[in-house]
Structures are given as structure tokens and as C-alpha cells.
SEGU-161488 format. One record per residue (C-alpha): residue number from 1; x, y, z; residue in one letter. Coordinates in Angstrom, 3 decimals. Layout:
# residues N
   num          X          Y          Z   residuo
   NUM          X          Y          Z         a
...
This chain:
# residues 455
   num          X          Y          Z   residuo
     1    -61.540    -74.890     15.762         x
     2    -63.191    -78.034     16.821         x
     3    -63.114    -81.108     14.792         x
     4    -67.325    -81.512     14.561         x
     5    -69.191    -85.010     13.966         x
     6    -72.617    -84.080     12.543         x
     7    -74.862    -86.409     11.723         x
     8    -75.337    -85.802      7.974         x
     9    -78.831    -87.463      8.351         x
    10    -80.421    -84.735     10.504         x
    11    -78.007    -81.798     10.959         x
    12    -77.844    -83.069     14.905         x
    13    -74.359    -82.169     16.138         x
    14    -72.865    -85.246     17.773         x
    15    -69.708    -84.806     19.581         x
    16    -66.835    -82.336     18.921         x
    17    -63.062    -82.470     19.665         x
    18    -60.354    -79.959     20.381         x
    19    -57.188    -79.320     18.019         x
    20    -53.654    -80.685     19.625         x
    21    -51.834    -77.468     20.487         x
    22    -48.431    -76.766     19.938         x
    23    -47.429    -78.446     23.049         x
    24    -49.736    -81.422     22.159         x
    25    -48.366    -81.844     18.789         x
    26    -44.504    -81.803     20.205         x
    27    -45.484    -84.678     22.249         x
    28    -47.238    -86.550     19.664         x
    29    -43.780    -86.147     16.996         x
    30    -42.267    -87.515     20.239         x
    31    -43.964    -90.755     20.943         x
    32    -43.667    -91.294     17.025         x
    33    -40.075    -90.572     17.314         x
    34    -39.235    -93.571     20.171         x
    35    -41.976    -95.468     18.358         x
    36    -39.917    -95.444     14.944         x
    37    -36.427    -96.237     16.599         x
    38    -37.999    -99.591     18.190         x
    39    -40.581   -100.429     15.045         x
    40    -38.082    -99.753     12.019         x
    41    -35.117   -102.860     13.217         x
    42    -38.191   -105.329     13.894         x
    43    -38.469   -107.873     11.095         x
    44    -41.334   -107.447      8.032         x
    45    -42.122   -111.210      9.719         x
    46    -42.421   -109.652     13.724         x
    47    -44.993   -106.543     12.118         x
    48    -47.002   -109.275     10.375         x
    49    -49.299   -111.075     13.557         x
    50    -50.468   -107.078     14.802         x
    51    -51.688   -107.130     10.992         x
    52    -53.490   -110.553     11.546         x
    53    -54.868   -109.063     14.917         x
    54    -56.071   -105.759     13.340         x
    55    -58.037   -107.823     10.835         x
    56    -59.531   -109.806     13.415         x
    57    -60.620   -106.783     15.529         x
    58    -62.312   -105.169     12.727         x
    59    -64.153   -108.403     11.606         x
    60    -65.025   -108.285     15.466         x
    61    -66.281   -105.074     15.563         x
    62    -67.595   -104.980     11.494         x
    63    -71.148   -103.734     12.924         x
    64    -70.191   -101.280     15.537         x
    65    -68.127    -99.467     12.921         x
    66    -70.318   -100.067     10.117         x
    67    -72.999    -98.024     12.586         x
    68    -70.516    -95.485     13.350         x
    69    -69.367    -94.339      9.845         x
    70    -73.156    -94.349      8.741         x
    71    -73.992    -91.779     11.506         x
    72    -70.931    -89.932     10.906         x
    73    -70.524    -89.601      7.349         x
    74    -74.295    -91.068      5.560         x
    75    -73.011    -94.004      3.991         x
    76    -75.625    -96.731      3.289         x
    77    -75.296    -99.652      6.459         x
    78    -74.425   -102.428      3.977         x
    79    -71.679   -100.609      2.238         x
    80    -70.328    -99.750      5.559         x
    81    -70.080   -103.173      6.620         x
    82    -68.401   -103.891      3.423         x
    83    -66.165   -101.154      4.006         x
    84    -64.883   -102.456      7.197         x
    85    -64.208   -106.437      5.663         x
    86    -62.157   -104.668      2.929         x
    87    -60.140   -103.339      5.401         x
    88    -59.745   -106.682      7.417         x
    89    -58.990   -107.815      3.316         x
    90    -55.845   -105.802      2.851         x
    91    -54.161   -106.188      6.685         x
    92    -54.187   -109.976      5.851         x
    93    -52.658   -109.440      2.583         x
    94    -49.627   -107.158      3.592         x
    95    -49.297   -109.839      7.035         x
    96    -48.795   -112.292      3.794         x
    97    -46.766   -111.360      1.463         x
    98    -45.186   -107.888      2.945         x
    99    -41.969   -110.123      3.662         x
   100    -42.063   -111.788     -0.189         x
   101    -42.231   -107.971     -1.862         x
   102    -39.854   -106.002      1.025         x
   103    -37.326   -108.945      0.710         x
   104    -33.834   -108.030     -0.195         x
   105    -32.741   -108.774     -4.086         x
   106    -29.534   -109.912     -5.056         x
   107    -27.580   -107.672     -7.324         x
   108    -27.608   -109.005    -11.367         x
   109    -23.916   -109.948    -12.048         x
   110    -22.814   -108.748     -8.376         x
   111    -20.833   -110.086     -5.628         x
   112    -22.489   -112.731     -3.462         x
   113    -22.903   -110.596     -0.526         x
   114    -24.236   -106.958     -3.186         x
   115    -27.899   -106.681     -2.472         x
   116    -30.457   -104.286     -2.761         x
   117    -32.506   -103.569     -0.022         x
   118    -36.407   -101.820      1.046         x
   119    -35.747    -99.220      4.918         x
   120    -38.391    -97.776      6.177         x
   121    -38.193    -93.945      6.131         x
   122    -39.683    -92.545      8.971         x
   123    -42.835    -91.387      9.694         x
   124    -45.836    -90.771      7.432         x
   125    -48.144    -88.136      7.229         x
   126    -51.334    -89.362      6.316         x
   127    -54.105    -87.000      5.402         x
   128    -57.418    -88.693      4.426         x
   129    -60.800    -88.026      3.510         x
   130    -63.878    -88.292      4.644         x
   131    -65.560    -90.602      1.906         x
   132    -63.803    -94.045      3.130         x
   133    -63.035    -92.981      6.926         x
   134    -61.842    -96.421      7.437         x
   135    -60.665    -97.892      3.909         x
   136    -58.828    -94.942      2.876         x
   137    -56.751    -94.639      6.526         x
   138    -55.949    -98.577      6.796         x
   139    -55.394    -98.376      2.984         x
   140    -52.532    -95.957      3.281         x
   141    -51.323    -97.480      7.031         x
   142    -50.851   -101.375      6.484         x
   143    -48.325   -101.408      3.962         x
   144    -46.011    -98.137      5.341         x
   145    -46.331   -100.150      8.821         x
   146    -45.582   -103.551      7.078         x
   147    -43.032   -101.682      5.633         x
   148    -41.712   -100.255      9.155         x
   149    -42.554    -96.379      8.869         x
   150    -45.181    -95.215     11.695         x
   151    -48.080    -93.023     10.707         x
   152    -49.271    -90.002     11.492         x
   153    -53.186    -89.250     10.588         x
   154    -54.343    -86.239      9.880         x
   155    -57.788    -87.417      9.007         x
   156    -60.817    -85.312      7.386         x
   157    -62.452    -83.001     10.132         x
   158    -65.918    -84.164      9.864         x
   159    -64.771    -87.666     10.886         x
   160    -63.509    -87.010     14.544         x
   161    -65.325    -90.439     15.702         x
   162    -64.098    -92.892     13.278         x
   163    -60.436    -91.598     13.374         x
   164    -60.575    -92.220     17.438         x
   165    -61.874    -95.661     16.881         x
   166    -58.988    -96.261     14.225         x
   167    -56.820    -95.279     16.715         x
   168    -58.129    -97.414     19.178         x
   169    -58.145   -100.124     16.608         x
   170    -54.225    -99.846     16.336         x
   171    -53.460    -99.569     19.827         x
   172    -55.993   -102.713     20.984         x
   173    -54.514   -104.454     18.406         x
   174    -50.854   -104.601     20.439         x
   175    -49.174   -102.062     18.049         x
   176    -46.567    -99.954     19.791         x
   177    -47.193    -96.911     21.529         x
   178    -46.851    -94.050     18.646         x
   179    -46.488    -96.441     16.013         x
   180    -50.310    -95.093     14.966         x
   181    -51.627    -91.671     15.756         x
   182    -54.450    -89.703     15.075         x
   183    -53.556    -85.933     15.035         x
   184    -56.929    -83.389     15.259         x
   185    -54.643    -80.858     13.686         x
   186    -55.291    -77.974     11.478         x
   187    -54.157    -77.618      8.301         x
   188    -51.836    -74.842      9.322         x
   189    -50.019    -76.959     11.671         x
   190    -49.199    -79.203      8.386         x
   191    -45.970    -77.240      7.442         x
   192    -44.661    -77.421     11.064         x
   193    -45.226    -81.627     11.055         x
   194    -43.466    -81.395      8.115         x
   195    -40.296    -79.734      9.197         x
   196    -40.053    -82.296     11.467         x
   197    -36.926    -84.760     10.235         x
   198    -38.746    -87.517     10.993         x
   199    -41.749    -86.675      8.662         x
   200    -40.315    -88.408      5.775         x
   201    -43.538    -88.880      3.477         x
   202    -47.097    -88.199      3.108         x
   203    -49.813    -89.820      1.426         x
   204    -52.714    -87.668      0.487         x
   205    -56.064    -88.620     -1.039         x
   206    -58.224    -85.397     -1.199         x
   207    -58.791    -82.122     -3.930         x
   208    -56.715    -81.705     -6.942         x
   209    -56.218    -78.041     -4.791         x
   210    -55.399    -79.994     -1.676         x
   211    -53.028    -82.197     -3.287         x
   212    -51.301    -79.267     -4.745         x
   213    -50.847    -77.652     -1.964         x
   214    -49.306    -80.414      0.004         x
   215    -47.338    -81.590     -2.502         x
   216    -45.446    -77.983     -2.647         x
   217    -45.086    -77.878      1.323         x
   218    -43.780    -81.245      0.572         x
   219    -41.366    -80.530     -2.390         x
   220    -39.720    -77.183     -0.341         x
   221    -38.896    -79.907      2.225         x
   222    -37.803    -82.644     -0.527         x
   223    -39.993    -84.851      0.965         x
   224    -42.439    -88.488     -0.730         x
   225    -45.372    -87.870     -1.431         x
   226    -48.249    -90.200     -2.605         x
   227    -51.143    -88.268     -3.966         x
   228    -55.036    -89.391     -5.328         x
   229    -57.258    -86.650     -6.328         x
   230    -60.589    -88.005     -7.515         x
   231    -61.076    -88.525    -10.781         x
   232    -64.311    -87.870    -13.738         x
   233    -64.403    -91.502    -14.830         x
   234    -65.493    -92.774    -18.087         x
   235    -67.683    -95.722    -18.213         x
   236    -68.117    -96.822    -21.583         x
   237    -70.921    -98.650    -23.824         x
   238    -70.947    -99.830    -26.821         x
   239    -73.447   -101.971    -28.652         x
   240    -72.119   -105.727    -28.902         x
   241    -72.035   -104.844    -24.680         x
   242    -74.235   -106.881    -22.465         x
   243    -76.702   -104.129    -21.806         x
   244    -78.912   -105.740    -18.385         x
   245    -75.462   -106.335    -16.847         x
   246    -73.796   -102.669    -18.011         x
   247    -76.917   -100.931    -16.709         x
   248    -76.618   -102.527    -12.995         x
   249    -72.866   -102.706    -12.774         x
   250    -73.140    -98.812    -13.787         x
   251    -75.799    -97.795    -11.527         x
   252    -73.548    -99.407     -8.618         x
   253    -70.061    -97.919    -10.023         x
   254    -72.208    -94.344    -10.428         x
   255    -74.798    -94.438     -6.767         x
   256    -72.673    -96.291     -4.594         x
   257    -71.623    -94.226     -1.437         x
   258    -74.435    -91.978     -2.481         x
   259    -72.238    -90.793     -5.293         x
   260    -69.078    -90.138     -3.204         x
   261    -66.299    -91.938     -4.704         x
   262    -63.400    -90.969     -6.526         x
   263    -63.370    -93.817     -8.974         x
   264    -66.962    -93.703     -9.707         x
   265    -68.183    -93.855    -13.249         x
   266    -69.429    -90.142    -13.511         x
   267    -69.583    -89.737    -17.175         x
   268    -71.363    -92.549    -19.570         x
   269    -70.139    -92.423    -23.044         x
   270    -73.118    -94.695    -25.039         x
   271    -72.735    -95.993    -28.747         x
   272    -75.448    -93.941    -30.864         x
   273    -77.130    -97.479    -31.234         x
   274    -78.301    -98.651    -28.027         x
   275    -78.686    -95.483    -26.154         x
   276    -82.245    -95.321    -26.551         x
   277    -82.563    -98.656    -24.905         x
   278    -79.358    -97.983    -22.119         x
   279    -80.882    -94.798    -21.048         x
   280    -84.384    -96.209    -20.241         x
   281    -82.882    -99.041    -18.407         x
   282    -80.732    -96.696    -16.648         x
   283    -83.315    -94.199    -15.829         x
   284    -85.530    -97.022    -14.448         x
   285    -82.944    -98.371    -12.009         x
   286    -81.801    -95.238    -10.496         x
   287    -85.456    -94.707    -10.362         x
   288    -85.747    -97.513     -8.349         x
   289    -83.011    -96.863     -5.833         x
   290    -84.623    -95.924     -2.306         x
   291    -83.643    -92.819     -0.410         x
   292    -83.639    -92.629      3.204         x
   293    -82.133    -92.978      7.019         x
   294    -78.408    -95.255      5.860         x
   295    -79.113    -96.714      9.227         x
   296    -81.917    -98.881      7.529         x
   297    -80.564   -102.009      5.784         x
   298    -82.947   -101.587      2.626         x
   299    -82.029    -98.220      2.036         x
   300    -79.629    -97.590     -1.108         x
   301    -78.954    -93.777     -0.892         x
   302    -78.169    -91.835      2.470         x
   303    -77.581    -88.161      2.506         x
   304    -74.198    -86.409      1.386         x
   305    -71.167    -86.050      3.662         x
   306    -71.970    -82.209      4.308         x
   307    -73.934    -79.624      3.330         x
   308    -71.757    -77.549      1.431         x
   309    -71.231    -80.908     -0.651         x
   310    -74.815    -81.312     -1.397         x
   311    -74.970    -77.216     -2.316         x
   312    -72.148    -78.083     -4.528         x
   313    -73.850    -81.053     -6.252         x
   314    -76.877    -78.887     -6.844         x
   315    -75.424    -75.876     -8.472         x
   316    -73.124    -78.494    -10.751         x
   317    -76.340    -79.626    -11.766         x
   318    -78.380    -76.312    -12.218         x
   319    -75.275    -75.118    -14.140         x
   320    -75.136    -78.089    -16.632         x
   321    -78.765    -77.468    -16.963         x
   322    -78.918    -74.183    -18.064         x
   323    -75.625    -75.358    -20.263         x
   324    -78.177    -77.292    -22.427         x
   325    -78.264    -80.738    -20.101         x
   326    -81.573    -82.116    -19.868         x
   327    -82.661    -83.709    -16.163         x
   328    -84.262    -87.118    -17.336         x
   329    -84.529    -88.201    -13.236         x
   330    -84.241    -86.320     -9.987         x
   331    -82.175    -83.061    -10.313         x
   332    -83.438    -81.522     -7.079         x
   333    -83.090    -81.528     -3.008         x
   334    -85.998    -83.250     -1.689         x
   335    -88.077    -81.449      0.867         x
   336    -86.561    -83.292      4.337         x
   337    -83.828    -82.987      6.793         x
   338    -80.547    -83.623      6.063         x
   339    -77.963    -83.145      3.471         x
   340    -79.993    -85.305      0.686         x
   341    -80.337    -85.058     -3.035         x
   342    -82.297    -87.026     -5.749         x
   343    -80.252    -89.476     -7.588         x
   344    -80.038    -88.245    -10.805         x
   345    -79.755    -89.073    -14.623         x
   346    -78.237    -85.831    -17.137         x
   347    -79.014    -86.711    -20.800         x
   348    -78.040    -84.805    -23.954         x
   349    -75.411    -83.277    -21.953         x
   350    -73.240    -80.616    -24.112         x
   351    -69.224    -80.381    -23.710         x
   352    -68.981    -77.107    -22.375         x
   353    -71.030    -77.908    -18.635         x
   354    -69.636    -78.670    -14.792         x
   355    -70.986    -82.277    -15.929         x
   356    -69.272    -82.852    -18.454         x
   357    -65.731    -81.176    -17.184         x
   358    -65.868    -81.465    -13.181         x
   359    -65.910    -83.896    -11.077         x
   360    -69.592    -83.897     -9.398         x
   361    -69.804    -85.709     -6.016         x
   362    -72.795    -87.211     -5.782         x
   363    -75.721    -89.611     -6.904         x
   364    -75.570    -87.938    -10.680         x
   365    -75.186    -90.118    -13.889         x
   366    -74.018    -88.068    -16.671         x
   367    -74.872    -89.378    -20.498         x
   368    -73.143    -89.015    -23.591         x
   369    -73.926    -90.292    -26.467         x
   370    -71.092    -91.579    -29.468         x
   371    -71.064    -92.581    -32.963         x
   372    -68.349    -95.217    -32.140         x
   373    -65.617    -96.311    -29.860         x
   374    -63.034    -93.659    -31.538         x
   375    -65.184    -91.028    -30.030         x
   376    -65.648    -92.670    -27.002         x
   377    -61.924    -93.269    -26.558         x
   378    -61.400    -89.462    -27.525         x
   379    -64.215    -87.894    -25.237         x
   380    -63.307    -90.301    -22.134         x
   381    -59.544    -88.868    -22.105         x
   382    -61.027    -85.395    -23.028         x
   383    -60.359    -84.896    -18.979         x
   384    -57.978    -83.657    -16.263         x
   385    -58.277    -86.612    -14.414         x
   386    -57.167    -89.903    -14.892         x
   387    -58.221    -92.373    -12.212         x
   388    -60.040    -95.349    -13.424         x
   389    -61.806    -95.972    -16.679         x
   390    -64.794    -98.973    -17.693         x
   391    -65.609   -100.369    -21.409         x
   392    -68.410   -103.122    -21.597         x
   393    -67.969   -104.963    -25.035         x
   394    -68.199   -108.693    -25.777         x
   395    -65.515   -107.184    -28.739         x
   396    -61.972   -108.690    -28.525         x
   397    -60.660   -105.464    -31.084         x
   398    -62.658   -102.861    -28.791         x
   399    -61.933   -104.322    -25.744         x
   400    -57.829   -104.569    -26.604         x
   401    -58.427   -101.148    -28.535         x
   402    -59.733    -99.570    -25.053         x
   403    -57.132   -101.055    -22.807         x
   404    -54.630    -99.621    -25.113         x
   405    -56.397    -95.768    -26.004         x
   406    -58.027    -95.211    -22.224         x
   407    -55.483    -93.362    -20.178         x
   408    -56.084    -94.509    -16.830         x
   409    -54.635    -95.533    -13.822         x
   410    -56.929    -98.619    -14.009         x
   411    -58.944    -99.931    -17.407         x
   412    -61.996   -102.343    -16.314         x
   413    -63.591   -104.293    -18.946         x
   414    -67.241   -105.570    -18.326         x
   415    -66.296   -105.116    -14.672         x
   416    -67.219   -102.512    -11.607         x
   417    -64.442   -100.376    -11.476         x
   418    -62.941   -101.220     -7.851         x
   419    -59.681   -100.975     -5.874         x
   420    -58.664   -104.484     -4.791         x
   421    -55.952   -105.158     -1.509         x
   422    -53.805   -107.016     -4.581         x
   423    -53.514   -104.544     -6.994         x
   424    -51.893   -101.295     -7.234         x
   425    -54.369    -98.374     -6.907         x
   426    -53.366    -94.737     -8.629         x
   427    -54.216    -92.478    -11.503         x
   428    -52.357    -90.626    -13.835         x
   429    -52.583    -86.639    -14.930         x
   430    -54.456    -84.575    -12.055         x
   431    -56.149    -87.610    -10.436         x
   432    -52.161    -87.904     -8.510         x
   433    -49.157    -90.360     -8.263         x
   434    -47.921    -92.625     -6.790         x
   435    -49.960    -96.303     -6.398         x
   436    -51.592    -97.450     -2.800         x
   437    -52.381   -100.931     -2.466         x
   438    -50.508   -103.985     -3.875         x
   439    -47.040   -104.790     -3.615         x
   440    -46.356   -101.300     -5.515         x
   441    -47.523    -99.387     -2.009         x
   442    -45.206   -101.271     -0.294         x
   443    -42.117    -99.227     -1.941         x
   444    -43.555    -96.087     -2.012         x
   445    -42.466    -94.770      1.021         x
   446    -39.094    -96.939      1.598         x
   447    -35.707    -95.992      0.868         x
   448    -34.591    -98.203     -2.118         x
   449    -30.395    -99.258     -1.128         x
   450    -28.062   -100.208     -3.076         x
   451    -25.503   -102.605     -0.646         x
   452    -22.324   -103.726     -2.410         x
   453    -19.384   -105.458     -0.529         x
   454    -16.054   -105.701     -2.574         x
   455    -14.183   -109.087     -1.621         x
């Protein structure tokens, strides 16, 4: 099967690529093979400069890219430039302080020579998605490399173009042959790469039935894995909140990348109170938000990824509507090419609907309404996921009350819930395990040794 770039905007097929086959594949667990046994005994300080070069070559080339993930994948220009400097943001991090995390740690009441020290394990199997073509690949590569493994991607199918250029990106900026490769492999070529010894981890961010999967190939083989699965955040309101500021942050956390993140806020949990006001406010900014070509700097919402996504979105929205949900904005697919549909705004939603217990991916706000924070609390963790979680208070009690009752892989108060190069990334439940980003990502795929030397 080819690996197909379609341009999400008008249907038109751009390029398409052929999977490795076998004898491709062999090759490629080669050059990784000679690539680890030369990249694992360099020093965390020798890694750190093609870090510091990466960084510069995507600042470099922040607009080509940015250009290339809109047509690829319908992400709004601006966000795709952003995209790309957050990248640039997390090489330079791991280039400074890889060597201060990975350094070796003397032993508490040991010998003077007992140590315990961070290897490298191998290589990593990296299989990303589409959403963040270049975030969520450099996310998961700078610290394993920093850390001396060499990756392996295996990235979404739909994103042919911007895994070559990441590839390129590694290789222009002086890495080692095989340290990076991209791998147009199917998933049924996923167990093989796996029985390969050198295949020592994999880091997946994808589908609760993805990450499943993999994680069982994975397990049979005893081998790391990292796993993110998306997540139905809760973005919470209550009345002493600052309601101008929780309205835009939330339209941002809920319509940015045209609704396709993982840590969005997808479900808005509003104190009785000020719901009247939060949902006119709300309503009127979506309202607001202009839909068109990504490629156009003033537009805010681009098509979906694919059109089986947008079919998705659509039925997840007919089906909370005949649950009860009432469509206060948008709800349908306008009449125009591409793989569009309306930003919209659910109110009165009931318990029992896709909005209320799946995770919908796209430009859909979901509103609840609560007598108090208790209920809040209760309804936000009344989920299978567990990514990232929002309160907006100016309440010390609610605020520490919320940090303490949300159970989250991240808890953001009065804040747009965001991953950040510096701190560890994760969730808990079915949103995965395991943490990218921050020191924490640099141990997650290293082999933790105990040294002790008796005099």
C-alpha cells in the first residue's frame, strides 16, 4: 500500500510513496545497527552541537515546513510555524541540560568509586501521528538521541512528506548515518522490527486501540514502551474565574489545530452561576473564528486531517444530538471541498452521549453545566482518559482543591493547557504511560545501572 499525501484542503492527491520491503527493512535494522555501536560510547556532551544544529535548521527552514505540514495535514499557517519553533525549543533544551539529568549519581552511603549510571538501550521504535508531524517525532527523538539510542520512525501514513523532510532534517544536520530513520512500513511489519534485538523500546502516541495493541507486541517481547493516547479533557469554570480571559484561553485550548489535539479542552464543566454569561461569550468567539484555505495567514480553522476523521466528528455529533445535546453553533459540514466542519458549541449535553464519553477530534466545544466545584471535580474524572485537566478560579481553596481532586497527567490553573520542552508530558488511566519531554523522557528509554566496586 502506498503511503498517500492528500491535500486535506481539496481532496488533490499529492505525492505517494512505496512501503520498504522485506529486503528494504533488513537494510534499514542494519544501518541502525552500525549506527548504534558508534552513537551509544559518544559522550551526552559530543550528541549535544547536532542538537544545536537541528534547531538551527528548523528555525532556517520554519516557513518551508510550516507550508508543508499545512498542505499535508490542514493545520492553520501560524500554528504551523509555531509548531516548528517548539521543536527548535526542545533540541536546545536536551543540547543543555541532557548531560546535567544523564549524569552518573554517586551511590548514598557507597564506596567512592559505586555509582549509578543512565545506557542507552538500543534502538527506538517510534510510531507517531499525524496531528503534530513534526512536534510529536522531534518530541520523542531528542531526548532518546541525547540519551544515545537511535530511532526508528514509523510515522502516520498520511504524512509521507513531512517524515522525508524530518529525515532530511537529521541527516543535514551531521547526525550519523542510521542514527535517524524514517521507515514507510506497514503496521504488519511492526512485530518483525520488533523481534529485532536491537529494538529495545517504542514510544507510541496514537488510539487507546493502537496503543494496546503495541503495547502487547511489545510486552510478548519484554520490551519499553512509552505510550499517549489522547485524552477527553476537562476545562473547568467556576464563578470567582476571570470569565473574558477563560472564554479566549478555552476557545484556543478547544479550536486550535482545528480541534485535533490530544490535550485539548473537549469537555467544559461551568458553575450553574455564570454559565449563562460563559456560554454567550463562548458561542460568540467560536462564532467569530474564520474557516478557510490554512495556507492563508488570517484563517483560524483549516479542514480535518482526513475524511474519515471529519465523518467521525459528524456522526459524534449527530449522535450526542439525538442523545438530548442541543447544537448552540455550527454542527454541520459546510457545502465546499475538503475535509471541513463548522466549529461547534454542544450545550445541555446529557451523560449518556459520544460527547460527553469519547474523545471527539475536532473543532467541537462540549458544555456542562455544575452546581459547584465537587461536581465539577466528580464529572471531570468521570472519564477513561487522563491527559491534562484546566480550572480557572481566582480561589486559593478551589484552585489547591482541584490540583489535589483532578486526576491528570497535568493540572493547569488559569492557564492553556500546553506541553512545554521543560516539563514532563504524560497522562494517567487510558490516556498511556510513561512521560515525554523534560528530564523524565530522558530515562525512559535508558537502562538504569547499578555500578559498585568493593575496595
Amino acid at each position: 500500500m502506498p503511503f498517500e499525501s492528500i491535500d486535506p484542503t481539496t481532496g488533490q492527491r499529492l505525492v505517494a510513496y512505496d512501503a520498504l520491503d522485506a529486503g528494504g527493512l533488513a537494510q534499514a535494522l542494519d544501518r541502525a545497527r552500525a549506527a548504534y555501536e558508534t552513537w551509544e560510547v559518544m559522550s551526552v556532551e559530543e550528541r549535544a552541537p547536532l542538537l544545536l544544529t537541528l534547531a538551527d535548521l528548523l528555525e532556517r527552514g520554519r516557513d518551508a515546513f510550516a507550508r508543508l505540514m499545512t498542505r499535508e495535514m490542514g493545520k492553520p499557517i501560524s500554528e504551523a510555524a509555531a509548531e516548528i519553533e517548539k521543536c527548535a525549543r526542545a533540541c536546545r533544551y536536551y543540547a543543555a541540560r541532557a548531560a546535567e539529568h544523564l549524569a552518573s549519581e554517586a551511590v548514598e552511603g557507597g564506596g567512592p568509586l559505586d555509582r549509578i549510571d543512565y545506557r542507552p538501550l538500543g534502538a527506538v521504535l517510534a510510531i507517531m501521528p499525524w496531528n503534530f508531524p513534526f512536534w510529536q517525532a522531534i518530541r520523542c527523538a531528542a531526548p532518546a538521541l541525547a540519551a544515545g539510542n537511535v530511532i526508528l520512525l514509523k510515522h502516520a501514513p498520511n504524512v509521507p512528506q513531512c517524515a522525508v523532510a524530518i529525515e532530511g532534517l537529521f541527516a543535514r544536520a551531521g547526525f550519523p548515518e542510521g542514527v535517524f530513520q524514517n521507515l514507510f512500513v506497514e503496521v504488519l511489519d511492526l512485530p518483525a522490527i520488533l523481534d529485532d534485538p536491537l529494538v529495545q523500546g517504542v514510544s507510541l502516541t496514537g488510539s487507546v486501540g493502537a496503543g494496546s495493541a503495541i503495547a502487547a507486541e511489545a510486552g510478548r517481547r519484554i520490551k519499553t514502551t512509552v505510550l499517549e493516547l489522547g485524552g477527553s479533557d476537562p476545562y473547568i469554570v467556576m464563578e470567582s474565574a476571570d470569565l473574558d480571559r477563560a472564554v479566549e484561553v478555552g476557545i484556543e485550548a478547544r479550536m486550535g489545530n482545528n480541534g485535533q489535539s490530544c490535550n485539548a479542552a473537549k469537555r467544559f464543566f461551568v458553575q450553574e452561576t455564570v454559565a449563562d454569561e460563559f456560554e454567550r461569550k463562548l458561542i460568540n468567539g467560536v462564532a467569530a473564528l474564520r474557516v478557510g484555505d490554512p495556507g492563508r495567514p488570517e484563517v483560524d480553522i483549516g479542514p480535518l486531517a482526513r475524511r474519515d476523521l471529519r465523518d467521525r466528528v459528524a456522526t459524534q455529533v449527530a449522535d450526542s444530538v439525538t442523545a438530548g445535546a442541543h447544537i448552540a453553533l455550527g454542527g454541520g459540514v459546510p457545502d465546499r471541498p475538503g475535509w471541513f466542519y463548522e466549529p461547534t458549541v454542544l450545550t445541555g449535553v446529557p451523560d449518556a452521549c459520544p460527547a460527553s464519553r469519547e474523545e471527539i477530534f475536532g473543532p467541537v466545544a462540549s458544555i456542562f453545566r455544575v452546581a459547584d466545584l465537587t461536581e465539577a471535580i466528580g464529572r471531570a474524572n468521570a472519564t477513561e482518559f487522563g491527559l491534562s485537566a484546566a480550572i480557572w478560579t481566582s480561589d486559593a481553596a478551589e484552585r489547591d482543591r482541584a490540583i489535589a481532586g483532578l486526576v491528570a497527567g497535568g493540572v493547569f490553573v488559569n492557564a492553556l493547557p500546553a506541553s512545554d520542552p521543560r516539563a514532563p508530558f504524560g497522562g494517567v488511566k487510558k490516556s498511556g504511560y510513561g512521560r515525554e519531554l523534560g528530564p523524565h523522557a530522558l530515562r525512559e528509554f535508558v537502562n538504569v545501572r547499578t555500578v559498585r566496586v568493593a575496595e
